[in-house]
Structures are given as C-alpha cells and as structure tokens.
GUMARRO-674760 format. One record per atom (N, C-alpha, C, O): residue in one letter; residue number from 1; atom name; x, y, z. Coordinates in Angstrom, 1 decimal. Layout:
% GUMARRO-674760
+------+-----+------+--------+--------+--------+
! code ! pos ! site !      u !      v !      w !
+------+-----+------+--------+--------+--------+
!    A ! NUM !   CA !      X !      Y !      Z !
...
+------+-----+------+--------+--------+--------+
//
This chain:
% GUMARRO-674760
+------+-----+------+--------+--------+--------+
! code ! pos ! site !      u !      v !      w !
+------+-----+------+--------+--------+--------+
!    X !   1 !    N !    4.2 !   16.1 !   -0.9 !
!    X !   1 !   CA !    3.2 !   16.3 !    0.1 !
!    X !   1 !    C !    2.4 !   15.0 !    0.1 !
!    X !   1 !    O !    1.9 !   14.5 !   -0.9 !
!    X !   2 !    N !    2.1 !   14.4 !    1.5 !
!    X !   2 !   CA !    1.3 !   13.5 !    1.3 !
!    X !   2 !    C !   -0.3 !   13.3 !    1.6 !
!    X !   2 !    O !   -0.6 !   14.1 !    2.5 !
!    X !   3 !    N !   -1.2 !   12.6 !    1.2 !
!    X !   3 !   CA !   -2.4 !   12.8 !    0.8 !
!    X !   3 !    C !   -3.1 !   11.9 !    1.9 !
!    X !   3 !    O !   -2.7 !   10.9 !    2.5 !
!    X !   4 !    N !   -4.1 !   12.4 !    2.1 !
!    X !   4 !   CA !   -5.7 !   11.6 !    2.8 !
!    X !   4 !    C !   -6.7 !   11.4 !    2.0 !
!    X !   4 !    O !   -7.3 !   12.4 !    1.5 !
!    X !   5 !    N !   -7.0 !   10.0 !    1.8 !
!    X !   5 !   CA !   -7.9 !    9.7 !    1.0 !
!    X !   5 !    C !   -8.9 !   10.0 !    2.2 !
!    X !   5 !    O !   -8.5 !   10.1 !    3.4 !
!    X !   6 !    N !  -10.3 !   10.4 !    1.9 !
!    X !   6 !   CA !  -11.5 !   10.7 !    2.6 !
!    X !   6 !    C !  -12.6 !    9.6 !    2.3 !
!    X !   6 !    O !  -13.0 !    9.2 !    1.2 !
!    X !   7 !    N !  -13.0 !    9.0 !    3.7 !
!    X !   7 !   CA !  -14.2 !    8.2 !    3.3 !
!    X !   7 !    C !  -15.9 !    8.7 !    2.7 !
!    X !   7 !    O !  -16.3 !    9.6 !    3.5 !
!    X !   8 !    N !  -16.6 !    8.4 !    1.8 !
!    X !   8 !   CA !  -17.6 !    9.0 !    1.6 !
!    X !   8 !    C !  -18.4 !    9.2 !    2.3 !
!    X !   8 !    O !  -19.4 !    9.9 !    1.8 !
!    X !   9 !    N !  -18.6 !    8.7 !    4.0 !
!    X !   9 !   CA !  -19.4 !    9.5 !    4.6 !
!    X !   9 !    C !  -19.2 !   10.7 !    5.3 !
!    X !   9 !    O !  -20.1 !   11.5 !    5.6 !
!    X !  10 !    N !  -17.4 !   11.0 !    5.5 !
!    X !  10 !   CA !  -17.2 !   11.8 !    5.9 !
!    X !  10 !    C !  -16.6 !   13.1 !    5.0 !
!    X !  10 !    O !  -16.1 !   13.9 !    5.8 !
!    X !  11 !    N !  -16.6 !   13.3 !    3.9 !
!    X !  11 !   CA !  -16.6 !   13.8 !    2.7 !
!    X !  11 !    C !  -17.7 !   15.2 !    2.8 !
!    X !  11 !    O !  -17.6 !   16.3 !    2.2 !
!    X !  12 !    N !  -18.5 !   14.9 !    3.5 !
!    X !  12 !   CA !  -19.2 !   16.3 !    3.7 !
!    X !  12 !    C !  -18.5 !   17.2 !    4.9 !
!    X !  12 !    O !  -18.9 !   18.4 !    5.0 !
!    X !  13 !    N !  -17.6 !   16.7 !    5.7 !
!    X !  13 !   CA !  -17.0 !   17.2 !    7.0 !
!    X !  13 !    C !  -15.3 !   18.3 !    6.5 !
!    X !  13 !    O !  -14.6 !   19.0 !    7.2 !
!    X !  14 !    N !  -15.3 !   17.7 !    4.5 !
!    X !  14 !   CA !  -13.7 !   18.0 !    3.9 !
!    X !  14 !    C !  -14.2 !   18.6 !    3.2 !
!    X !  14 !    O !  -13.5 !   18.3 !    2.2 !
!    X !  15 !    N !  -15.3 !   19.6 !    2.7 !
!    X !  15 !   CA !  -15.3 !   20.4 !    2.0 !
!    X !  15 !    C !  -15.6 !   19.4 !    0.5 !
!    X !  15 !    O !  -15.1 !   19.7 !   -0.6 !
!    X !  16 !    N !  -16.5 !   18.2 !    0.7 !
!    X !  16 !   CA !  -16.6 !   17.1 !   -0.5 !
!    X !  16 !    C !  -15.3 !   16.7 !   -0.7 !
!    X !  16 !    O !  -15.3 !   15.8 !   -1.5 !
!    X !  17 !    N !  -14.2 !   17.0 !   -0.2 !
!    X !  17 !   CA !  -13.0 !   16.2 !   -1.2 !
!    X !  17 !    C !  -13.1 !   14.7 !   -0.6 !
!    X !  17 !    O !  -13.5 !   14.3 !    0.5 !
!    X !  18 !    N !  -12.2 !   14.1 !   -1.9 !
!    X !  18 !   CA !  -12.4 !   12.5 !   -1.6 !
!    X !  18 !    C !  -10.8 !   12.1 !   -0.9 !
!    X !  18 !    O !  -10.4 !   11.1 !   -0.3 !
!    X !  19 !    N !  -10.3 !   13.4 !   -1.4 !
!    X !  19 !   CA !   -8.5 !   13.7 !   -1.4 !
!    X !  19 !    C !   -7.9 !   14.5 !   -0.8 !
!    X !  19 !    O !   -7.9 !   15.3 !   -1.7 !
!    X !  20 !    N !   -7.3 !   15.0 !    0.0 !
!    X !  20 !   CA !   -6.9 !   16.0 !    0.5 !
!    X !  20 !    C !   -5.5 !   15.7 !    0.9 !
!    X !  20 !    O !   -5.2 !   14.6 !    1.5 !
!    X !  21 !    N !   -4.4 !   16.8 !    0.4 !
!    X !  21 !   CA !   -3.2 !   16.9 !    0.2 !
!    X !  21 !    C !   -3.0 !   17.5 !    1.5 !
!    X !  21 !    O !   -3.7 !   18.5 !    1.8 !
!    X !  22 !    N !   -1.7 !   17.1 !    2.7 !
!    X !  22 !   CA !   -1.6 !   17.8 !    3.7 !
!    X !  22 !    C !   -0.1 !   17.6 !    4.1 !
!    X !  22 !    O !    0.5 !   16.6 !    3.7 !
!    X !  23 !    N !    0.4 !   18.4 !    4.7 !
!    X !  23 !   CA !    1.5 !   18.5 !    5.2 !
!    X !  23 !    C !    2.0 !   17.9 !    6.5 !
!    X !  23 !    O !    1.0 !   17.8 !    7.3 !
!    X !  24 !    N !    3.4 !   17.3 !    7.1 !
!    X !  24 !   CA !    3.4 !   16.7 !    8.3 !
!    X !  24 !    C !    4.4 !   15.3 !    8.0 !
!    X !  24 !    O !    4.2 !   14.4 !    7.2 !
!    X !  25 !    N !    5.4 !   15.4 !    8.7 !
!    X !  25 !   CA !    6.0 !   14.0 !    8.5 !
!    X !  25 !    C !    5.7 !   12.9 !    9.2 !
!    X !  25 !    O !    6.4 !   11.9 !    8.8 !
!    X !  26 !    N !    4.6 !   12.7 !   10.4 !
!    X !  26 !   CA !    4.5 !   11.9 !   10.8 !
!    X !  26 !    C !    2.7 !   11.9 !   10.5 !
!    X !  26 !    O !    2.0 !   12.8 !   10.0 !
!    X !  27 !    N !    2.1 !   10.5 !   11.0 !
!    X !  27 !   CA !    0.6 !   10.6 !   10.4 !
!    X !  27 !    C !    0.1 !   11.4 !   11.6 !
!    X !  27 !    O !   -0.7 !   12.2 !   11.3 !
!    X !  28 !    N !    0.4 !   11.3 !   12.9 !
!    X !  28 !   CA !   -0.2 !   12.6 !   13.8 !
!    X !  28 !    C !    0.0 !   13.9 !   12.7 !
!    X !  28 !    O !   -1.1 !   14.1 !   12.2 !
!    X !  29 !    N !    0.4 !   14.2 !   12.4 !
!    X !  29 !   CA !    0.8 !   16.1 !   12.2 !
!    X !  29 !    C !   -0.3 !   15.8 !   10.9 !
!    X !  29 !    O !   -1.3 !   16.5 !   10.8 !
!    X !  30 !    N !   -0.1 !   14.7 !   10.1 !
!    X !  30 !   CA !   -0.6 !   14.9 !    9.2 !
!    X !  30 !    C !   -2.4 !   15.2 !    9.4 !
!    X !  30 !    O !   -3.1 !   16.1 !    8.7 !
!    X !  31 !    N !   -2.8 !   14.5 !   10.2 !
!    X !  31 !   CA !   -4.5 !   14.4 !   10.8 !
!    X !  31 !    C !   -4.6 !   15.8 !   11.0 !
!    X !  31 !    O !   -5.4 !   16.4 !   10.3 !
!    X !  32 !    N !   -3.8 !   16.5 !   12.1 !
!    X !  32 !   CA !   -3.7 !   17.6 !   12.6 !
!    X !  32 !    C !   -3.7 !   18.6 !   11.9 !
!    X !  32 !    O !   -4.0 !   19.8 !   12.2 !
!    X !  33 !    N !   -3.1 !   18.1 !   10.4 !
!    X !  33 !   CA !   -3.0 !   19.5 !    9.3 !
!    X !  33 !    C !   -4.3 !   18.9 !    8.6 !
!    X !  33 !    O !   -4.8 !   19.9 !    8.0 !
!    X !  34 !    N !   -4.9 !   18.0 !    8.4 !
!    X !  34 !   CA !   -6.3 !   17.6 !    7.8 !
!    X !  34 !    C !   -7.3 !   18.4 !    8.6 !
!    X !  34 !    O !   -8.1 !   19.3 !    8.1 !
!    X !  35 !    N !   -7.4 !   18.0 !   10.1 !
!    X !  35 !   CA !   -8.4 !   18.6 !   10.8 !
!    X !  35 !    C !   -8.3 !   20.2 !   10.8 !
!    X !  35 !    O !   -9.4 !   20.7 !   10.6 !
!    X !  36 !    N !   -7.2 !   21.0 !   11.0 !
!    X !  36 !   CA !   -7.0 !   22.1 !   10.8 !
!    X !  36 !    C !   -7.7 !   23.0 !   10.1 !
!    X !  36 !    O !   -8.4 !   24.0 !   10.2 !
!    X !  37 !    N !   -7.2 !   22.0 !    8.9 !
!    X !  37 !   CA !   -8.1 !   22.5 !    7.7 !
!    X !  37 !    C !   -9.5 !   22.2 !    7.1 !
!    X !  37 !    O !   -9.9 !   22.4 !    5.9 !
!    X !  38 !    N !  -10.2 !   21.4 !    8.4 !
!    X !  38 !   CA !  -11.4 !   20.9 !    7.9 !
!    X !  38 !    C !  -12.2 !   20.9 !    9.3 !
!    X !  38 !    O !  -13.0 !   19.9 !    9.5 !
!    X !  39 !    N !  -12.0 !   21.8 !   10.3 !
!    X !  39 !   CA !  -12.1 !   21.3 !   11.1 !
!    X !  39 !    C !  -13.5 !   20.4 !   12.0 !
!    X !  39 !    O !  -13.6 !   20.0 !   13.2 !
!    X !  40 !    N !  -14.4 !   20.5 !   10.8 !
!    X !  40 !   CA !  -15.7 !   19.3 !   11.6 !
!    X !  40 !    C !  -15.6 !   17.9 !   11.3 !
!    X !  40 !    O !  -16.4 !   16.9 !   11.4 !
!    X !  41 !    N !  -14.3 !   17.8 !   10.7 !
!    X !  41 !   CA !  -13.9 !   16.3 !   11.2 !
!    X !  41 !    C !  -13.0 !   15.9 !   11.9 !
!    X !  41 !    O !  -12.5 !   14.8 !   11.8 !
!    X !  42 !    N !  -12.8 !   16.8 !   12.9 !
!    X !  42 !   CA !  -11.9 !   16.1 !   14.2 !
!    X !  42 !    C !  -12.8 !   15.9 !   15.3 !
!    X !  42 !    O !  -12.3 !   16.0 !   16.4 !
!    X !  43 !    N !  -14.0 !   15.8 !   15.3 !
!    X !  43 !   CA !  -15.3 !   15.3 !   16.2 !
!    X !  43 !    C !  -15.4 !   14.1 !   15.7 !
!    X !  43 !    O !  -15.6 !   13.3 !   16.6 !
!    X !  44 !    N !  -15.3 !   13.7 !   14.4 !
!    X !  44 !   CA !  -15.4 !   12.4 !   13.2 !
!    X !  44 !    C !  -14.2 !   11.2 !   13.9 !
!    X !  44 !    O !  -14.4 !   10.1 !   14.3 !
!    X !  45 !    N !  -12.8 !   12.2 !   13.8 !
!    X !  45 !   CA !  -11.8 !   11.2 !   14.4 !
!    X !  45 !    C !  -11.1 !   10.9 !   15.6 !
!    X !  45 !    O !  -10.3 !   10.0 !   15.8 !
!    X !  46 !    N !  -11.8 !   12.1 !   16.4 !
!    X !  46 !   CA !  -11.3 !   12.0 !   17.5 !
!    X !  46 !    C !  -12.4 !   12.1 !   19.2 !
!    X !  46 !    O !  -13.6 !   12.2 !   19.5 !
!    X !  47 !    N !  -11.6 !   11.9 !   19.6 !
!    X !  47 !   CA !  -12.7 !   12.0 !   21.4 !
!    X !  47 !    C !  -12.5 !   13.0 !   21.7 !
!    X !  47 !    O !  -11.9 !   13.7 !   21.0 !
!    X !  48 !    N !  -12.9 !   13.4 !   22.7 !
!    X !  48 !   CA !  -12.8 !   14.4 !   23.1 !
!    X !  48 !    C !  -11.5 !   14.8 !   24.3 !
!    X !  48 !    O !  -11.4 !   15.9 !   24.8 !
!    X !  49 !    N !  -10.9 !   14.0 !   24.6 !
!    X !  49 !   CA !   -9.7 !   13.7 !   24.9 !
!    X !  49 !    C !   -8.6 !   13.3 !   24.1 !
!    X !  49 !    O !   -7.9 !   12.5 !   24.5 !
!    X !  50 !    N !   -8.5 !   13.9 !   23.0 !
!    X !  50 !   CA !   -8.0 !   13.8 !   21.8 !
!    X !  50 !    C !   -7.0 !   12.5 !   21.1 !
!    X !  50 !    O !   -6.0 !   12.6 !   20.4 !
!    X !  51 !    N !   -7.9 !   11.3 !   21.7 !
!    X !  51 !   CA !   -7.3 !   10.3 !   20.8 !
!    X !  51 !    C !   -7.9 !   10.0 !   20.0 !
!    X !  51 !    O !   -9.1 !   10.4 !   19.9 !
!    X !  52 !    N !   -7.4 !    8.8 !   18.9 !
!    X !  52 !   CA !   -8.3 !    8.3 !   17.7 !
!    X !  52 !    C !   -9.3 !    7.4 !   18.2 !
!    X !  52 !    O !   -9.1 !    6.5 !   18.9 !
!    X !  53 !    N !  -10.5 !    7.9 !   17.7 !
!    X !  53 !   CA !  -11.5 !    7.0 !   17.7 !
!    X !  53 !    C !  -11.2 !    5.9 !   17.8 !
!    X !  53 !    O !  -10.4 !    5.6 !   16.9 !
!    X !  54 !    N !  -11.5 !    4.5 !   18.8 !
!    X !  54 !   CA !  -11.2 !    3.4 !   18.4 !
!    X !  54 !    C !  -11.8 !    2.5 !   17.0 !
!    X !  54 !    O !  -11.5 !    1.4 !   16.6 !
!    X !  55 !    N !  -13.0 !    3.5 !   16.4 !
!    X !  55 !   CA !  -13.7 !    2.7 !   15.0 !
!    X !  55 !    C !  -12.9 !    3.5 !   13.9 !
!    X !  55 !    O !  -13.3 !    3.6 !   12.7 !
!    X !  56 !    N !  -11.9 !    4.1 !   14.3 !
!    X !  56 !   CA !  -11.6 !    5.0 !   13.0 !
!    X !  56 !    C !  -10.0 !    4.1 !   12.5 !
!    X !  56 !    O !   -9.2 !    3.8 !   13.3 !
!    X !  57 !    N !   -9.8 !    4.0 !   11.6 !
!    X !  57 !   CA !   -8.8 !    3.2 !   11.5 !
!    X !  57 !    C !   -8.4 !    4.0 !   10.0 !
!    X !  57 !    O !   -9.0 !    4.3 !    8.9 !
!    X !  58 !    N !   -6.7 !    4.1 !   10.5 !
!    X !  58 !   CA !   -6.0 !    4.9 !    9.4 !
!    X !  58 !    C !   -4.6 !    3.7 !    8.6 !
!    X !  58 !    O !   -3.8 !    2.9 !    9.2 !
!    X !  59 !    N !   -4.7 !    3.9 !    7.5 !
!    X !  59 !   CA !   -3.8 !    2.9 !    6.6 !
!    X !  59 !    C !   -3.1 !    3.9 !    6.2 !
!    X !  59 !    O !   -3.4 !    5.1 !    5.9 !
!    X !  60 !    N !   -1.4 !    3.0 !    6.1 !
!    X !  60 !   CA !   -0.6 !    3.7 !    5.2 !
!    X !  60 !    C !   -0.4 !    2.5 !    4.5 !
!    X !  60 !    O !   -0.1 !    1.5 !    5.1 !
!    X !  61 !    N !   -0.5 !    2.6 !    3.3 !
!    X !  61 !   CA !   -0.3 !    1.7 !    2.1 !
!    X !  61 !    C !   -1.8 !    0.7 !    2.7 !
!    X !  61 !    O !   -3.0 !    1.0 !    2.8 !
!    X !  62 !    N !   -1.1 !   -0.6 !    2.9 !
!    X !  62 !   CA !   -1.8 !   -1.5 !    3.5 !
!    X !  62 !    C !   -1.9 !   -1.6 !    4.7 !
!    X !  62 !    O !   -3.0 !   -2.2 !    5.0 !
!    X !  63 !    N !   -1.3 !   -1.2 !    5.7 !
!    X !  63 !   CA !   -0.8 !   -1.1 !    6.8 !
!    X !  63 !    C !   -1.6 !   -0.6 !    8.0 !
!    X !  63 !    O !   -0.8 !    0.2 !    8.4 !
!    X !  64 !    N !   -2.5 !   -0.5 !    8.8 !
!    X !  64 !   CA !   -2.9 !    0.0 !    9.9 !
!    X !  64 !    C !   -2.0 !    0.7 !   10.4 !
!    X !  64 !    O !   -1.0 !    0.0 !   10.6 !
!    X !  65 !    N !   -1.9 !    1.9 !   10.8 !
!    X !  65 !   CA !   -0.9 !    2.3 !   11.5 !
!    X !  65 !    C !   -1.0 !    2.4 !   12.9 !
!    X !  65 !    O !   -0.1 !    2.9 !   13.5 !
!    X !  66 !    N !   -2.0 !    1.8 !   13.4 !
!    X !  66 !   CA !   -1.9 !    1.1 !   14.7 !
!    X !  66 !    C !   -0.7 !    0.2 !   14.9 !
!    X !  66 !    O !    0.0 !    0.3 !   15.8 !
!    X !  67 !    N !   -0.5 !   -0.9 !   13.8 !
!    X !  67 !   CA !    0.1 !   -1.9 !   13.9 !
!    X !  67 !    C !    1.6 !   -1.6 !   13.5 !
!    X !  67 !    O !    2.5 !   -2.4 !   13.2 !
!    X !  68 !    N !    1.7 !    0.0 !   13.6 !
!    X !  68 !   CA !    2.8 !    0.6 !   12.6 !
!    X !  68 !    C !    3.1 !    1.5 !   14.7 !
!    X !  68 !    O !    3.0 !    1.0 !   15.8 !
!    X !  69 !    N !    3.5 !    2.6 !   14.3 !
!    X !  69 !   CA !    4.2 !    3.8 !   15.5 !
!    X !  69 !    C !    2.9 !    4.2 !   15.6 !
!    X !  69 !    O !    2.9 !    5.1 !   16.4 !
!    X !  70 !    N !    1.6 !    3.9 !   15.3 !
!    X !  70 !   CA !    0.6 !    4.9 !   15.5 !
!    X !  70 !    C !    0.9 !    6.1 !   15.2 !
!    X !  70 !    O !    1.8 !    6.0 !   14.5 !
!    X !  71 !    N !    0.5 !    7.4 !   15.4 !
!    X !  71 !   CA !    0.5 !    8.3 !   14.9 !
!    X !  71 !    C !    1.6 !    9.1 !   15.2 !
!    X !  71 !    O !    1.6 !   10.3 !   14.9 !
!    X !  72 !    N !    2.8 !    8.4 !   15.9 !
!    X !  72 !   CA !    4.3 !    8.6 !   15.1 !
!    X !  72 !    C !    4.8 !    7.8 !   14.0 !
!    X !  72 !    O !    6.0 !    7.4 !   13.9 !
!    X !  73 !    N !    3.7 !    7.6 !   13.2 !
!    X !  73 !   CA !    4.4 !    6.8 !   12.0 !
!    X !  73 !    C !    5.2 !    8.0 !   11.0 !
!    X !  73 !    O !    5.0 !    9.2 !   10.9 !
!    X !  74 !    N !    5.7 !    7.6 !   10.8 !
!    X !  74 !   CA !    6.7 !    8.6 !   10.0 !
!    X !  74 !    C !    5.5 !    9.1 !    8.4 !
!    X !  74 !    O !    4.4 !    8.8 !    8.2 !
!    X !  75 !    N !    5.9 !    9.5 !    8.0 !
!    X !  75 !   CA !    5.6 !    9.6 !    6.8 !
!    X !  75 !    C !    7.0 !   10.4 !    5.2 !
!    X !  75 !    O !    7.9 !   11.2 !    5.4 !
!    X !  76 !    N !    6.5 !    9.9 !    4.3 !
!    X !  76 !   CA !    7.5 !    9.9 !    3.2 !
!    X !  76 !    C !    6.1 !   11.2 !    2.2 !
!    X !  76 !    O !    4.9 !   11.4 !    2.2 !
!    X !  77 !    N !    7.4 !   12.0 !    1.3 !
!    X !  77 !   CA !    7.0 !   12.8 !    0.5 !
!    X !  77 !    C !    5.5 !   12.6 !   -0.4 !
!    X !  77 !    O !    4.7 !   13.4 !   -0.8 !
!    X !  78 !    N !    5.4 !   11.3 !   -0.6 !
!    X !  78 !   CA !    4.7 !   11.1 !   -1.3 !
!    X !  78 !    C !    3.3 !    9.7 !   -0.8 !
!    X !  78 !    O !    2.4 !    9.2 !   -1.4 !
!    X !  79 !    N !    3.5 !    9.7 !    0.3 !
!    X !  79 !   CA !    2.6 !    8.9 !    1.3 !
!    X !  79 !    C !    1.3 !    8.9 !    0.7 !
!    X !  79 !    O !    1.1 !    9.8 !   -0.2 !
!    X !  80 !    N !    0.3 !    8.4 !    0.9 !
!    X !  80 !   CA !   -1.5 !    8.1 !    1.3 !
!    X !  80 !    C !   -1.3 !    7.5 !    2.2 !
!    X !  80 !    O !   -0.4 !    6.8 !    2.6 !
!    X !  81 !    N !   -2.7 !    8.1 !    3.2 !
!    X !  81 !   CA !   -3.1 !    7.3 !    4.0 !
!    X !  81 !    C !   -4.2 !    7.3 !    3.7 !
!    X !  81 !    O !   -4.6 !    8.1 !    2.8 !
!    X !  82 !    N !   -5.3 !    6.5 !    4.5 !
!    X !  82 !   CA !   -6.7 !    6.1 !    4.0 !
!    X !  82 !    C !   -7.5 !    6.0 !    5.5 !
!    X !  82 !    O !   -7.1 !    5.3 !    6.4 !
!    X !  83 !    N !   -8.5 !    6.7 !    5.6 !
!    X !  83 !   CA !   -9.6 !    7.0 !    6.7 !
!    X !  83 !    C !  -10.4 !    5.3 !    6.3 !
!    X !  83 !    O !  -10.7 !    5.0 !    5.2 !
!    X !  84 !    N !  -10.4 !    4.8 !    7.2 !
!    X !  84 !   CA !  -11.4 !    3.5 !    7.1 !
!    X !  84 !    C !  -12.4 !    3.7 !    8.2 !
!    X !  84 !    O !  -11.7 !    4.1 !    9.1 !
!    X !  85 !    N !  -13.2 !    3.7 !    8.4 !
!    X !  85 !   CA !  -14.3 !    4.0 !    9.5 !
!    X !  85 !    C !  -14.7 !    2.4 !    9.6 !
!    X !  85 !    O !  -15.0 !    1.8 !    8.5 !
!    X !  86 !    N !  -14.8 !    1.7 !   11.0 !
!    X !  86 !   CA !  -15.1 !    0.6 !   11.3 !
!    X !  86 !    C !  -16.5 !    0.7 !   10.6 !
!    X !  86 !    O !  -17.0 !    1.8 !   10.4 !
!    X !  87 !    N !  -17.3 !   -1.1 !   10.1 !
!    X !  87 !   CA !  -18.7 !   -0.9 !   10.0 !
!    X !  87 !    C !  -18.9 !   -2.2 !   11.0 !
!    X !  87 !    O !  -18.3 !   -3.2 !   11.0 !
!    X !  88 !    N !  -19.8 !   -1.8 !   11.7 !
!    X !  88 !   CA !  -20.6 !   -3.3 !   12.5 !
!    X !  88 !    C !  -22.2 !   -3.3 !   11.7 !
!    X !  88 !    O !  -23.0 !   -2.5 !   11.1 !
!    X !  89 !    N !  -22.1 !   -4.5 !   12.2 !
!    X !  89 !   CA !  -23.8 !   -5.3 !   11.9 !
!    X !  89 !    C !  -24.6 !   -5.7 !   12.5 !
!    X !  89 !    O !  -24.0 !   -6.4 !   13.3 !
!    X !  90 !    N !  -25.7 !   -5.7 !   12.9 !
!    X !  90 !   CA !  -26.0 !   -6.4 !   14.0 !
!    X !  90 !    C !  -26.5 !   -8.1 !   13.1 !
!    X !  90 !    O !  -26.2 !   -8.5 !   12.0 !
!    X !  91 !    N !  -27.1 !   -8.5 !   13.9 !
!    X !  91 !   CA !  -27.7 !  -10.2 !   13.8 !
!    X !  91 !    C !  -29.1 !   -9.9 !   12.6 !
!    X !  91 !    O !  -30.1 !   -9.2 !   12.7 !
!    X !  92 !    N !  -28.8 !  -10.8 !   11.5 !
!    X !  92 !   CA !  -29.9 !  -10.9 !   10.5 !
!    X !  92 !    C !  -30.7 !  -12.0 !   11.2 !
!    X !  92 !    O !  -30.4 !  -13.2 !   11.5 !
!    X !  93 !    N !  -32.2 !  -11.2 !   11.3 !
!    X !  93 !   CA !  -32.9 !  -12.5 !   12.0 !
!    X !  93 !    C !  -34.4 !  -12.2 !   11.2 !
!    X !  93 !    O !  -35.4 !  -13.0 !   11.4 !
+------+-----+------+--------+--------+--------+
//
C-alpha cells in the first residue's frame, strides 16, 4: 500500500496523521482514496472544479508529478508521495 506523507499545516484536515496509508495505483486514485477518507482536505487540494491546486505540489520520490503523468502517474506497492504546499514571501523592506 502506498503512503502520503501529510504536510503540518494540513495535518489537522487528516485526522493529525503526518502519514496516511491509501490505496490506488495511480497518484489520482491515490488523493481520491486520501480525500475520501479525510474529507476536509480536498478543499486544501483541490478547486472546485476538481483540479490540483496550482500551490499544491505532490512528489513521488523526488519527482513532481507534474513533471511525471500527473495524476496518472502510476504508482508501485510501496510508493510515498509527499503533499508540498507552495510558500511565497512577500518583499522584506
């Protein structure tokens, strides 16, 4: 089964876990089996026209999976992926 690491802000949206184990061979099904079971974080990762957030950014290994099938990336028995939430700054002045 492969896993979603949880970012700590959104850790209160997963029931606190930092980990969550989910089902799904590709990283779509996988989100979809996270959100399912959590579901006040698919407001966190998605629009309301149900794509990914553009600040929400998901890794497999190292990998963006943007830069991969997007959320037909395949996924393997024993996979992580990792919720990265963009951070911006504004100007130190």
């Amino acid at each position: 089964m492969a896993t979603i690491r949880i970012p700590t802000p959104l850790r209160p949206y997963a029931g606190g876990n930092a980990e969550v184990p989910v089902s799904g061979n590709t990283v779509g099904a996988a989100l979809n089996d996270l959100t399912a079971r959590h579901p006040d974080l698919r407001k966190h990762l998605y629009t309301d026209s149900g794509e990914l957030r553009a600040f929400v950014n998901v890794f497999l290994g190292q990998e963006d999976v943007r830069h991969m099938q997007g959320e037909n990336t395949a996924l393997k028995e024993n996979d992580q992926l990792r919720i990265v939430p963009s951070v911006a700054g504004g100007a130190m002045g």
